[in-house]
Biopython code that builds the backbone (N, CA, C, O; Angstrom):
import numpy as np
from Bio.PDB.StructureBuilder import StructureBuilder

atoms = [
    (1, "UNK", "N", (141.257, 110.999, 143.955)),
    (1, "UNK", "CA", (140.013, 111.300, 143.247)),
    (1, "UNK", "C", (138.843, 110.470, 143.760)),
    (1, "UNK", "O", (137.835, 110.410, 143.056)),
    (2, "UNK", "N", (138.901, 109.621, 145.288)),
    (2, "UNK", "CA", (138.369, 108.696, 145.304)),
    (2, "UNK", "C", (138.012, 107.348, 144.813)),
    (2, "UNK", "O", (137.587, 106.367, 145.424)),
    (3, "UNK", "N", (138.222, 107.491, 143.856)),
    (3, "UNK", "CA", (138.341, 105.912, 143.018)),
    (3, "UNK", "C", (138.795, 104.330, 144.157)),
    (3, "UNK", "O", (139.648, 103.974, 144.971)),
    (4, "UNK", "N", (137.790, 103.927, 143.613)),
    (4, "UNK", "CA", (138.299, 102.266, 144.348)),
    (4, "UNK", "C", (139.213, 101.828, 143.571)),
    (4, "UNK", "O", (138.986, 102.230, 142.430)),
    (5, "UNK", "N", (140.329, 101.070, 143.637)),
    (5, "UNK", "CA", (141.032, 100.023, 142.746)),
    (5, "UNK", "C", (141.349, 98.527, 143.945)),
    (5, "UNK", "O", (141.799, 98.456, 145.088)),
    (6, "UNK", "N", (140.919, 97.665, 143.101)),
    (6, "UNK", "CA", (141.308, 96.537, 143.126)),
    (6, "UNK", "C", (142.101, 95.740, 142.305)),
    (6, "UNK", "O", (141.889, 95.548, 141.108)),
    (7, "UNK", "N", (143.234, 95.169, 143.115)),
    (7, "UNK", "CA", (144.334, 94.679, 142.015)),
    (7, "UNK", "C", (144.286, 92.670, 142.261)),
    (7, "UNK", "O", (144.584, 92.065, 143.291)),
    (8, "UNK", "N", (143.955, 92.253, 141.329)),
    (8, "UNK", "CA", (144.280, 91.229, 141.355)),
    (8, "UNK", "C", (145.583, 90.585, 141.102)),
    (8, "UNK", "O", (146.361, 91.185, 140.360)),
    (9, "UNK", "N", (146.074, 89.017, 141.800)),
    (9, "UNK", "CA", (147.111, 88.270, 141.705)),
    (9, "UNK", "C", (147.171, 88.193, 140.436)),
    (9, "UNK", "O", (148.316, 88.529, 140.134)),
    (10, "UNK", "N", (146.535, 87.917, 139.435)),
    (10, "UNK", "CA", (147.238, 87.946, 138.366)),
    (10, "UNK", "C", (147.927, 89.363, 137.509)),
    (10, "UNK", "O", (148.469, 89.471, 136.409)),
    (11, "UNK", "N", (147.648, 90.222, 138.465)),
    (11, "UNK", "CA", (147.932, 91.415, 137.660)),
    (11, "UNK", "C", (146.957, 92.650, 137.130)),
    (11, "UNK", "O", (147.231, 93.847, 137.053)),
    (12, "UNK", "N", (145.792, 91.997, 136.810)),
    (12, "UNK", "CA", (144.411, 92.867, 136.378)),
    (12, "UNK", "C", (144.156, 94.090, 137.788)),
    (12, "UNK", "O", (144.673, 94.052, 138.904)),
    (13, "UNK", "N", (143.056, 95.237, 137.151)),
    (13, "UNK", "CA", (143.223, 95.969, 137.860)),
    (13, "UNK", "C", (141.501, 96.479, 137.734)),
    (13, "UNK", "O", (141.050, 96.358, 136.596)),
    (14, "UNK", "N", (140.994, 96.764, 138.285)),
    (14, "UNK", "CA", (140.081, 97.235, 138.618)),
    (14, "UNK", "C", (139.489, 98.514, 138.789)),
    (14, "UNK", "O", (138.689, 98.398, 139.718)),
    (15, "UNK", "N", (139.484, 99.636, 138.369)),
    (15, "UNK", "CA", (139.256, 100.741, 139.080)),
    (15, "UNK", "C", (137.941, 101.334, 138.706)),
    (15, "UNK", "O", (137.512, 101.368, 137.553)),
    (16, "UNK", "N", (137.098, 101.979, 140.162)),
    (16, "UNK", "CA", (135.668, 102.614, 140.261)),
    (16, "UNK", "C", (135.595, 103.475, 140.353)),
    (16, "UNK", "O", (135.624, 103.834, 141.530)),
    (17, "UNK", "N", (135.439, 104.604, 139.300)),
    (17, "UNK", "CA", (135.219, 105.999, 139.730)),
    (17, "UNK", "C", (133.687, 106.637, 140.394)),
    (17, "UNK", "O", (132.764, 107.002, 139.665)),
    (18, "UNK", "N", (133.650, 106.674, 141.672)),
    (18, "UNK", "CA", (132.139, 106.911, 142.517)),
    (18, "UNK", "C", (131.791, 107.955, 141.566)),
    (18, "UNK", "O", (131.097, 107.470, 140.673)),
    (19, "UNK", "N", (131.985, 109.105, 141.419)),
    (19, "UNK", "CA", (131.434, 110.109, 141.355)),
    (19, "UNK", "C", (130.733, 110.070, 139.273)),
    (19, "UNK", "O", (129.725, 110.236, 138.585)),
    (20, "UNK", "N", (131.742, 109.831, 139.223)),
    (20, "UNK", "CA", (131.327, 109.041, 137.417)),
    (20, "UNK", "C", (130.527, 107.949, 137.404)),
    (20, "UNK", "O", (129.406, 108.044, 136.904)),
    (21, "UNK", "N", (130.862, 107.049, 137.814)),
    (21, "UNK", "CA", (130.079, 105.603, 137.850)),
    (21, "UNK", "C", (131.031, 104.714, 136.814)),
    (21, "UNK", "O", (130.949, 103.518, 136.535)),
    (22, "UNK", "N", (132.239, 106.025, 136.205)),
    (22, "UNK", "CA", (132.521, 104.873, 135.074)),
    (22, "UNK", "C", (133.748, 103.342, 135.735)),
    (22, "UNK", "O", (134.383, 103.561, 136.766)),
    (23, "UNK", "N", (133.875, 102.268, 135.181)),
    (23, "UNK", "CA", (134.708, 101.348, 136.023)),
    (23, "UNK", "C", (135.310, 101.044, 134.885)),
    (23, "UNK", "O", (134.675, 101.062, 133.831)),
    (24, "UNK", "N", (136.753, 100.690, 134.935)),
    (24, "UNK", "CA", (137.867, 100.814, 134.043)),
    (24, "UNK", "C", (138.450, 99.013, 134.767)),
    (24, "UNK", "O", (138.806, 98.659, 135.891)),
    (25, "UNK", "N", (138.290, 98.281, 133.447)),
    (25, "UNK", "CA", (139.236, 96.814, 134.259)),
    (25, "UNK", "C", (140.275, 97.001, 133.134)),
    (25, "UNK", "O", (139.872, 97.370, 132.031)),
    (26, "UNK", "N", (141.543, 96.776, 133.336)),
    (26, "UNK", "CA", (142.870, 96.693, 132.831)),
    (26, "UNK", "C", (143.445, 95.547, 132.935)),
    (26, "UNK", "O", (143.750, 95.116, 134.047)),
    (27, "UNK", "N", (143.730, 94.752, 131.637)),
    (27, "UNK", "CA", (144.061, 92.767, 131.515)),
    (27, "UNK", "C", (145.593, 93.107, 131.528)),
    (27, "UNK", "O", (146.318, 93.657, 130.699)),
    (28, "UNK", "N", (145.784, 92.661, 132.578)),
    (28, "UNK", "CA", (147.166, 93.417, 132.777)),
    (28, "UNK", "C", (148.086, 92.103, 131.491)),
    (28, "UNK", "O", (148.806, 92.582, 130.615)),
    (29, "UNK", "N", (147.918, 90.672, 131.583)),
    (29, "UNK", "CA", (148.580, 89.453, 130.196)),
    (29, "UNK", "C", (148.309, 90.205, 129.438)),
    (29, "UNK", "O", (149.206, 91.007, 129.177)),
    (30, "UNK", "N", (146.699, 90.400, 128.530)),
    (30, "UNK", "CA", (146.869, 90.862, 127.478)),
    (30, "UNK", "C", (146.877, 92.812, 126.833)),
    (30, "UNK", "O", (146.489, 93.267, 125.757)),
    (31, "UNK", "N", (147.320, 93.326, 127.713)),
    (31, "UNK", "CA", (147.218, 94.834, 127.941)),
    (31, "UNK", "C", (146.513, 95.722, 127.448)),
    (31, "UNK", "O", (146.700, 96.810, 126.901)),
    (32, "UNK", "N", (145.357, 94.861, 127.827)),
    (32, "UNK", "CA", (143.974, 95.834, 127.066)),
    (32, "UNK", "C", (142.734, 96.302, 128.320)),
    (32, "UNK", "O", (142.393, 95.864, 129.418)),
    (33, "UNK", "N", (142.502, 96.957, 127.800)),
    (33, "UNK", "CA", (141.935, 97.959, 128.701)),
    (33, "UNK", "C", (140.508, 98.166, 128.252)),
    (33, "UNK", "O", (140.257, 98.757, 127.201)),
    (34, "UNK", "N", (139.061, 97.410, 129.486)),
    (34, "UNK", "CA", (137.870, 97.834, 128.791)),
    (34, "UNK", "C", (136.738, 98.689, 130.200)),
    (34, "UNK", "O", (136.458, 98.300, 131.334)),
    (35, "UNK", "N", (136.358, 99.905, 129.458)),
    (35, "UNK", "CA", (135.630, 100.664, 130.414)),
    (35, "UNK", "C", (134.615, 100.273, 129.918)),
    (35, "UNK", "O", (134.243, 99.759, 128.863)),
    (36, "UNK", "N", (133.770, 100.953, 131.869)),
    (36, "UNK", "CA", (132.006, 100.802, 131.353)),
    (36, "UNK", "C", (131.784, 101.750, 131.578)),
    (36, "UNK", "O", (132.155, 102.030, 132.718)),
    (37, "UNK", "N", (131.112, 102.885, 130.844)),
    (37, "UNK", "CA", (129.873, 104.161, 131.269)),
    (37, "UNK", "C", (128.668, 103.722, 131.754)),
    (37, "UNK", "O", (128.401, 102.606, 131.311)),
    (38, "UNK", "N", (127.438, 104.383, 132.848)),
    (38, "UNK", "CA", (126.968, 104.062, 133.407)),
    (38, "UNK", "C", (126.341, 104.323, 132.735)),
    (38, "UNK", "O", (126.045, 105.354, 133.339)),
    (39, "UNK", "N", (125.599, 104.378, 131.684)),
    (39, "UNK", "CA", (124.873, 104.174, 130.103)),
    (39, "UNK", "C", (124.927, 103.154, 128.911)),
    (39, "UNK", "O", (124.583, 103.189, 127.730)),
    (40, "UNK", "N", (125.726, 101.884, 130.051)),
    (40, "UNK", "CA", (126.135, 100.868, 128.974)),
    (40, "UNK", "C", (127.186, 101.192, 128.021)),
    (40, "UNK", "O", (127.797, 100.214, 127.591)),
    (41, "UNK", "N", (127.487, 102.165, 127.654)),
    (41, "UNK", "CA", (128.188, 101.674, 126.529)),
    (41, "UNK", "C", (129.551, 101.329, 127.304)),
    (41, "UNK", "O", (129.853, 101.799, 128.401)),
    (42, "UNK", "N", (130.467, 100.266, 126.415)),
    (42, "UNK", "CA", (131.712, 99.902, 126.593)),
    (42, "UNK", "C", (132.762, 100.580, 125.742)),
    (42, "UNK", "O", (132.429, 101.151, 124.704)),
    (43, "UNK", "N", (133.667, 100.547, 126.033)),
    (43, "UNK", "CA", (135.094, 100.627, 125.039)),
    (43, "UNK", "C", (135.981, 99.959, 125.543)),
    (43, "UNK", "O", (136.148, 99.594, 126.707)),
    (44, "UNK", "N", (136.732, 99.754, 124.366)),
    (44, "UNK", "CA", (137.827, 98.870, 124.557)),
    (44, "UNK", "C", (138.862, 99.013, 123.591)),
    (44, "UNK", "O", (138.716, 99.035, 122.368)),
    (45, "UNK", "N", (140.395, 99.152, 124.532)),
    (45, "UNK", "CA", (141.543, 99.456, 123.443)),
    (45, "UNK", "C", (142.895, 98.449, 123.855)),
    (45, "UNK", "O", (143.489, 98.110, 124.879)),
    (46, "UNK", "N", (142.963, 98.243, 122.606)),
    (46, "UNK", "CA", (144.314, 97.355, 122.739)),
    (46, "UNK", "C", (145.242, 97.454, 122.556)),
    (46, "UNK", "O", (145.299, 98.683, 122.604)),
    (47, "UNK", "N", (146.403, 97.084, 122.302)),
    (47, "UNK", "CA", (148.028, 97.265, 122.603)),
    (47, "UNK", "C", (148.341, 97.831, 120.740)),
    (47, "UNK", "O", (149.022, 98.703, 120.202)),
    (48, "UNK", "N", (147.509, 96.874, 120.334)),
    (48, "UNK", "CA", (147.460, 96.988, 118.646)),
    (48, "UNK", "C", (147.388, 98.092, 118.304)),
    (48, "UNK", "O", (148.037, 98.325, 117.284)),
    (49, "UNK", "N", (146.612, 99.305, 118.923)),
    (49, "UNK", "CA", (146.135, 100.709, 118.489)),
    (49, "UNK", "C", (144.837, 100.625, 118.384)),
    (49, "UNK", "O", (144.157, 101.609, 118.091)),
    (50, "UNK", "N", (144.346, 99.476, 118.603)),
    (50, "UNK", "CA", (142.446, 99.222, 117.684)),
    (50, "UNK", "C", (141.990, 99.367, 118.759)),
    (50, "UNK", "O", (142.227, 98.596, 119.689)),
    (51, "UNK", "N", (141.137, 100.536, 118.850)),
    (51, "UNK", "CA", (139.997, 100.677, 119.958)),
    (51, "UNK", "C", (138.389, 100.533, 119.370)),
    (51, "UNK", "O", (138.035, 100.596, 118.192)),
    (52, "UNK", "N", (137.699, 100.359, 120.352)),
    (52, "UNK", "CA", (136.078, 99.953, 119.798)),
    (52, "UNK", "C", (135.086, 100.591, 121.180)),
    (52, "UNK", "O", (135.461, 100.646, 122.351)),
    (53, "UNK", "N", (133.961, 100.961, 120.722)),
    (53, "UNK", "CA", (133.378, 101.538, 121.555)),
    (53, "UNK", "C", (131.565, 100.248, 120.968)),
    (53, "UNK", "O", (130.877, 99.950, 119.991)),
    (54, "UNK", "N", (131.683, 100.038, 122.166)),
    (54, "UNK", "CA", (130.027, 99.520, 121.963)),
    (54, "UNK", "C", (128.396, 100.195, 122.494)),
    (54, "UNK", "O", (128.270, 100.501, 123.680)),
    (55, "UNK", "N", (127.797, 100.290, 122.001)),
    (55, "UNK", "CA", (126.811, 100.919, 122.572)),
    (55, "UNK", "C", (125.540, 99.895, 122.869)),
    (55, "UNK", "O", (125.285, 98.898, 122.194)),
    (56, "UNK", "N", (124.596, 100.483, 124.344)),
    (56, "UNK", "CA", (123.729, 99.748, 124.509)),
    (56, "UNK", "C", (122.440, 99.176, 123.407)),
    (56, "UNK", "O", (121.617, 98.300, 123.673)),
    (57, "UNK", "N", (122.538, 99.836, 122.319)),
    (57, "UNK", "CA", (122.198, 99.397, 121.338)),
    (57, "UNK", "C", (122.485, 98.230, 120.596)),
    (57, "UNK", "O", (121.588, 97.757, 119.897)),
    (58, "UNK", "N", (123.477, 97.750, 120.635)),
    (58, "UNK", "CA", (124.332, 96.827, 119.870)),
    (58, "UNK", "C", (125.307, 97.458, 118.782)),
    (58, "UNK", "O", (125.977, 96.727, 118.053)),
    (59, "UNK", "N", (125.367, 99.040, 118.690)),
    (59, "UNK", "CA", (126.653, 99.349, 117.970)),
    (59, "UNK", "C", (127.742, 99.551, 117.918)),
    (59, "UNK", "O", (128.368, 100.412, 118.537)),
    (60, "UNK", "N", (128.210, 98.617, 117.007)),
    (60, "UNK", "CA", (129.713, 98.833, 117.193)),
    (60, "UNK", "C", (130.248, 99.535, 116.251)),
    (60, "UNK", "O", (129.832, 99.764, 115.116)),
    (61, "UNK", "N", (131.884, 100.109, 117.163)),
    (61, "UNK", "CA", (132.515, 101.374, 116.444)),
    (61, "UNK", "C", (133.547, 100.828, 116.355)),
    (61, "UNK", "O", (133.940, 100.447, 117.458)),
    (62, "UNK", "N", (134.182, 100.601, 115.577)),
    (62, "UNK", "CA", (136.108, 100.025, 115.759)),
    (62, "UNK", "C", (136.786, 101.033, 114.565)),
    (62, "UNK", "O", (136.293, 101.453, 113.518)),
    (63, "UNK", "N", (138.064, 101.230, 115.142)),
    (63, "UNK", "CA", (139.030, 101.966, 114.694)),
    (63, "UNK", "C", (139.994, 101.098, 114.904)),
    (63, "UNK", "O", (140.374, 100.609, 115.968)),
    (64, "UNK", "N", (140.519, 100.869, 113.403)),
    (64, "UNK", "CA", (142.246, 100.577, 113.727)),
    (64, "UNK", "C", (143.201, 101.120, 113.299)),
    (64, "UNK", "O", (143.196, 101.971, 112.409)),
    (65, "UNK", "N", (144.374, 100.594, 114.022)),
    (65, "UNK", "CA", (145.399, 101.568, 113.479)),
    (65, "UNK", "C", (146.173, 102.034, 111.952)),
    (65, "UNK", "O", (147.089, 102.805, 111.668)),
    (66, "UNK", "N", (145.087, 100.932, 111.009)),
    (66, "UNK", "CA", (145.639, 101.096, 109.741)),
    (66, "UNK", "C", (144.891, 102.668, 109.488)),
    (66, "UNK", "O", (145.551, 103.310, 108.671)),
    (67, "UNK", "N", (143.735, 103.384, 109.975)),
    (67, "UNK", "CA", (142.806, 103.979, 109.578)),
    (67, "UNK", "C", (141.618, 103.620, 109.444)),
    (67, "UNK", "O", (140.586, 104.239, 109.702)),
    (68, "UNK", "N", (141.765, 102.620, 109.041)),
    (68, "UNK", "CA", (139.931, 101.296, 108.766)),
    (68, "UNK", "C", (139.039, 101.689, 109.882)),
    (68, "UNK", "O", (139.404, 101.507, 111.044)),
    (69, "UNK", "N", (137.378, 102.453, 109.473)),
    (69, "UNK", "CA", (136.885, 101.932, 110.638)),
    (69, "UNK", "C", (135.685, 101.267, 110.211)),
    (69, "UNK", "O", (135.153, 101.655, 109.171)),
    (70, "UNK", "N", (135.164, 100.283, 110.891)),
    (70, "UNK", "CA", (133.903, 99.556, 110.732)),
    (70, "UNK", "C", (133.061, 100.158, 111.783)),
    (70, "UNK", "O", (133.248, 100.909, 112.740)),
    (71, "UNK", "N", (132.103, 99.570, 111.267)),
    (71, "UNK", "CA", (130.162, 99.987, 112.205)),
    (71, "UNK", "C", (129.994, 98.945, 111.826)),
    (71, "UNK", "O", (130.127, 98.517, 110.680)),
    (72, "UNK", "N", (129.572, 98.240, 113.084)),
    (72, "UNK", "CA", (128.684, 97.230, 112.654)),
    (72, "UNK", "C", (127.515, 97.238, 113.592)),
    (72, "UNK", "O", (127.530, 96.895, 114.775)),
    (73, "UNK", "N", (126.068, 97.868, 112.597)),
    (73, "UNK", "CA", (124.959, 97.611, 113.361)),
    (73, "UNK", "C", (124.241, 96.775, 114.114)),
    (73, "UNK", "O", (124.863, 95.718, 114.225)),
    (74, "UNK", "N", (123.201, 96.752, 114.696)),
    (74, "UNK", "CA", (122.643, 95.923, 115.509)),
    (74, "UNK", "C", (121.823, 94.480, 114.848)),
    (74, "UNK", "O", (121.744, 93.320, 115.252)),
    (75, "UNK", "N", (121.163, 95.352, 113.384)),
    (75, "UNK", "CA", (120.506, 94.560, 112.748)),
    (75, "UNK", "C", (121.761, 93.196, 111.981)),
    (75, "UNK", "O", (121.197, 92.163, 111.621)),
    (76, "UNK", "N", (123.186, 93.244, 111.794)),
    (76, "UNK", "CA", (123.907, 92.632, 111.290)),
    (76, "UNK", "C", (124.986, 93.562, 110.223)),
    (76, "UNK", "O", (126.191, 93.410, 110.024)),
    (77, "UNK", "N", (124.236, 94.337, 109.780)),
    (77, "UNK", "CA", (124.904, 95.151, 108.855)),
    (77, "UNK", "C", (125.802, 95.641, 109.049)),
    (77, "UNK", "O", (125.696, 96.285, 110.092)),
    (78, "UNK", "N", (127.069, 95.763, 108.456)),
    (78, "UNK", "CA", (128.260, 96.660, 108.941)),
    (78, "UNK", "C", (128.808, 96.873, 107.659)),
    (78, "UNK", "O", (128.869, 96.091, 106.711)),
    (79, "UNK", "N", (129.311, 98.373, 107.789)),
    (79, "UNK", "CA", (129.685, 99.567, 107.355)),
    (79, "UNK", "C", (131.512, 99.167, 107.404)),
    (79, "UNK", "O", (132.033, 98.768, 108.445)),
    (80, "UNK", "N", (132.212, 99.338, 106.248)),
    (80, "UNK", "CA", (134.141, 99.615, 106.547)),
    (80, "UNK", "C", (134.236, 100.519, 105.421)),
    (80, "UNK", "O", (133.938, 100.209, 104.268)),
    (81, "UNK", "N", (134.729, 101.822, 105.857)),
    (81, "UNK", "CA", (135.638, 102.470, 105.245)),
    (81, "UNK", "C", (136.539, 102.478, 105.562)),
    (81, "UNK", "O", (136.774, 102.610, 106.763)),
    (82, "UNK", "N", (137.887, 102.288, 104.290)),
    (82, "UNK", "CA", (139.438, 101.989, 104.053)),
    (82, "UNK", "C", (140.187, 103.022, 104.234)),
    (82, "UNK", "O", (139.536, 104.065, 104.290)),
    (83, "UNK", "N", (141.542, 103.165, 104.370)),
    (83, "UNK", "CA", (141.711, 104.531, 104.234)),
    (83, "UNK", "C", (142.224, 105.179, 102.441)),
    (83, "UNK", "O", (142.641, 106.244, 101.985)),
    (84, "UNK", "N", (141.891, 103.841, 101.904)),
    (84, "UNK", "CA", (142.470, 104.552, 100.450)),
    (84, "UNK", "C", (140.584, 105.337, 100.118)),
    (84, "UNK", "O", (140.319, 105.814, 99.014)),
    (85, "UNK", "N", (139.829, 105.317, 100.944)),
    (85, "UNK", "CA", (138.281, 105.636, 100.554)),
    (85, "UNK", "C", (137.201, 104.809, 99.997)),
    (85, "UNK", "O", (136.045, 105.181, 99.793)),
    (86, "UNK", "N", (137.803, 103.405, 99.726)),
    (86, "UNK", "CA", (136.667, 102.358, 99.569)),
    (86, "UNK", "C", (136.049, 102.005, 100.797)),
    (86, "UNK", "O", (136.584, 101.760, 101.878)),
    (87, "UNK", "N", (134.621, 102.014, 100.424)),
    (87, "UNK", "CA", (133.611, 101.498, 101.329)),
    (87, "UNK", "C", (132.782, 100.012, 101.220)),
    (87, "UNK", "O", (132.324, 99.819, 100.094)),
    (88, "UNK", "N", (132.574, 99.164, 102.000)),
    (88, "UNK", "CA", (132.080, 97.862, 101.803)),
    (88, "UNK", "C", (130.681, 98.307, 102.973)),
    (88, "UNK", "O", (130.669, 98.946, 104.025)),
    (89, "UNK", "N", (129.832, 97.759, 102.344)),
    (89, "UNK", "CA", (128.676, 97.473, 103.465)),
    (89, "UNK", "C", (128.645, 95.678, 103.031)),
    (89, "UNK", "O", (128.584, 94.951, 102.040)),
    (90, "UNK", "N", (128.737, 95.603, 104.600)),
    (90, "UNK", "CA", (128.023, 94.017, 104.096)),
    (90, "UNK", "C", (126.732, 93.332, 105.027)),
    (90, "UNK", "O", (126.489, 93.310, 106.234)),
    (91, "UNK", "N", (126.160, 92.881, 104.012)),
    (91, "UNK", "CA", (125.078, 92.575, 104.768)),
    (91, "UNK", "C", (124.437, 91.009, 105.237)),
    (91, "UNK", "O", (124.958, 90.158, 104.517)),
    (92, "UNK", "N", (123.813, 90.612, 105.874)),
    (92, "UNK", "CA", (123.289, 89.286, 107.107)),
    (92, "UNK", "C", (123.339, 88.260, 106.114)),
    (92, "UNK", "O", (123.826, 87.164, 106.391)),
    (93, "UNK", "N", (122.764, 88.579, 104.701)),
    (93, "UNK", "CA", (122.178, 87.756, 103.790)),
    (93, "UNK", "C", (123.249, 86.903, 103.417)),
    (93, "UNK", "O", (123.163, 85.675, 103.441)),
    (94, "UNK", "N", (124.856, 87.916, 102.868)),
    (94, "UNK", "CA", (126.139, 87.563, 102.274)),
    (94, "UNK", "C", (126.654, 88.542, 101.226)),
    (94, "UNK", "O", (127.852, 88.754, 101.039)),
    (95, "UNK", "N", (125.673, 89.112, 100.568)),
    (95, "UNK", "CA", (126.071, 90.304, 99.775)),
    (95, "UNK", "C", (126.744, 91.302, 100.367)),
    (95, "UNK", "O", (126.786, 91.630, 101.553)),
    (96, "UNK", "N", (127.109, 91.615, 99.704)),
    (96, "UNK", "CA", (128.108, 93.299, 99.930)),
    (96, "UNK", "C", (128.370, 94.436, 98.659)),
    (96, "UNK", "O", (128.763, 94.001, 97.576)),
    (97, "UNK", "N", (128.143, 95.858, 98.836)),
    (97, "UNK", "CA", (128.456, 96.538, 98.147)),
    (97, "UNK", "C", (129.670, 97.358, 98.229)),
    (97, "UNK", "O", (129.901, 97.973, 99.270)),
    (98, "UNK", "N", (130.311, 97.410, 97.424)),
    (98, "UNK", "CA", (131.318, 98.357, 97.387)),
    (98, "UNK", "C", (131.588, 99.228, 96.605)),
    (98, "UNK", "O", (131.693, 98.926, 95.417)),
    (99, "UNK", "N", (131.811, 100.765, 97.093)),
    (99, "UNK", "CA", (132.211, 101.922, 96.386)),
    (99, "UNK", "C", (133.521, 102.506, 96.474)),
    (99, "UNK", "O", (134.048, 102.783, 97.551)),
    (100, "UNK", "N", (134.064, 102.699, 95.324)),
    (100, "UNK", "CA", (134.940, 103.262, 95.478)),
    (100, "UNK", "C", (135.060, 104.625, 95.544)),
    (100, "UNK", "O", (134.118, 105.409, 95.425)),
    (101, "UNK", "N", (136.653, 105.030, 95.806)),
    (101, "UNK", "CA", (136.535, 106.335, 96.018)),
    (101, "UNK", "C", (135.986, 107.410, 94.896)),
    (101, "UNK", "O", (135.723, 108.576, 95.192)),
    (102, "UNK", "N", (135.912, 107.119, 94.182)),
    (102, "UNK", "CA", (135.331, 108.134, 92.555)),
    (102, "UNK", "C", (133.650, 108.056, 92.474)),
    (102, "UNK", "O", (133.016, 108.813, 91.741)),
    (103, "UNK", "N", (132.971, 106.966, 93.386)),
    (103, "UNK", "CA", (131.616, 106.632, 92.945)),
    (103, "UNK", "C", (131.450, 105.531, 92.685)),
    (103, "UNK", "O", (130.262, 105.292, 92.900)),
    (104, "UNK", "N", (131.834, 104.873, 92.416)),
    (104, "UNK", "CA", (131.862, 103.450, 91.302)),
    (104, "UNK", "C", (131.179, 102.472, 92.576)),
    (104, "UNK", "O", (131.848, 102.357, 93.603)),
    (105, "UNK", "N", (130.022, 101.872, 92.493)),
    (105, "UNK", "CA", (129.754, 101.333, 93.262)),
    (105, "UNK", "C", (128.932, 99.635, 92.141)),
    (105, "UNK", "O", (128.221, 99.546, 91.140)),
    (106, "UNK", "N", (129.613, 98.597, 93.126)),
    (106, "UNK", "CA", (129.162, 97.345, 92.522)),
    (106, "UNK", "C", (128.588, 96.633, 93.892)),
    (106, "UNK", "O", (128.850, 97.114, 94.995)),
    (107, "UNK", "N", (127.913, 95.640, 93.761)),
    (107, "UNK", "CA", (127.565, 94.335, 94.345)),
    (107, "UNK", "C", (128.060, 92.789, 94.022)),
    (107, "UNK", "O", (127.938, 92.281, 92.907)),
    (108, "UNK", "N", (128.748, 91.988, 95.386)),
    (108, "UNK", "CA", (129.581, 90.980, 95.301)),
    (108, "UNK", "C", (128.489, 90.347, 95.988)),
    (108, "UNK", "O", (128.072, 90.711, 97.087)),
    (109, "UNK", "N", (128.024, 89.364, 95.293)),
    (109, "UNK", "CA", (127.829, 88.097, 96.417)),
    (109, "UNK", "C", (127.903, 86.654, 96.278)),
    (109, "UNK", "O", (127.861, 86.017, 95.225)),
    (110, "UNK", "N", (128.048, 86.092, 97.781)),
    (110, "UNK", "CA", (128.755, 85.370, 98.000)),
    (110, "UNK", "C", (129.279, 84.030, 97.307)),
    (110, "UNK", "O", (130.006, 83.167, 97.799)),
    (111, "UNK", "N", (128.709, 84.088, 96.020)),
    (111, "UNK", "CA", (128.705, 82.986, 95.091)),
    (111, "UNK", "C", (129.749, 83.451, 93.764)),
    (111, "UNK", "O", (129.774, 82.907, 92.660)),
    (112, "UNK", "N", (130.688, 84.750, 94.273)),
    (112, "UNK", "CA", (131.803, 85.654, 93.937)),
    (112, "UNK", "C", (131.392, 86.457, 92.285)),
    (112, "UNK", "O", (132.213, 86.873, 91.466)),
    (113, "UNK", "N", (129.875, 86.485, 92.173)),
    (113, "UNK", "CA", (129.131, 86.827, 91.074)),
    (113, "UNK", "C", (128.845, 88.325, 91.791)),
    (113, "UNK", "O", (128.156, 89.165, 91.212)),
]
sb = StructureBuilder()
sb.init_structure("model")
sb.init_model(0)
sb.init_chain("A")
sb.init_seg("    ")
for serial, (resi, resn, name, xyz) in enumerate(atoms, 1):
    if name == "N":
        sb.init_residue(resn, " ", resi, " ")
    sb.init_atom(name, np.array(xyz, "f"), 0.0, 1.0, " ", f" {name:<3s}", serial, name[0])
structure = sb.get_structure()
């Protein structure tokens, strides 16, 4: 497919796809695997099941394998929905809201008030 690969002594791997631009390094110790698109964004997946995609923005996407995924924006803020359907936003300050799955939405902060 053309692709460059470079393999390093320790095992890591390198590979350049010309025609994509995208470049794929593979930690061969810890067996995780992070690409670049030629648009900045990254991803990255690990042995765990938890993959994350970053964008040149500063957003982050993570999925894990429980179901959980977080956003966590650029400004600080990040977003987790559970998979039982509770949602937490938490925010820079220390507060956080959480809704549950029916609606029920409260505010925790960090002084556990």
């Amino acid at each position: 497919d053309g692709s460059a690969v470079v393999c390093y002594t320790n095992g890591d791997t390198k590979r350049t796809h010309p025609r994509t631009g995208v470049v794929t390094y593979t930690y061969a110790a810890a067996r995780t695997t992070h690409t670049t698109h030629p648009d900045g964004t990254e991803e990255f997946s690990f042995p765990s099941g938890q993959s994350e995609r970053h964008a040149p923005d500063g957003r982050k996407d993570i999925s894990f394998p429980d179901g959980t995924r977080k956003v966590v924006l650029p400004g600080g803020v990040s977003e987790s929905t559970f998979p039982d359907g509770v949602r937490v936003v938490e925010y820079p300050e220390g507060h956080r809201d959480v809704t549950t799955p029916d609606g029920t939405a409260h505010r925790e902060f960090p002084d556990g008030t």
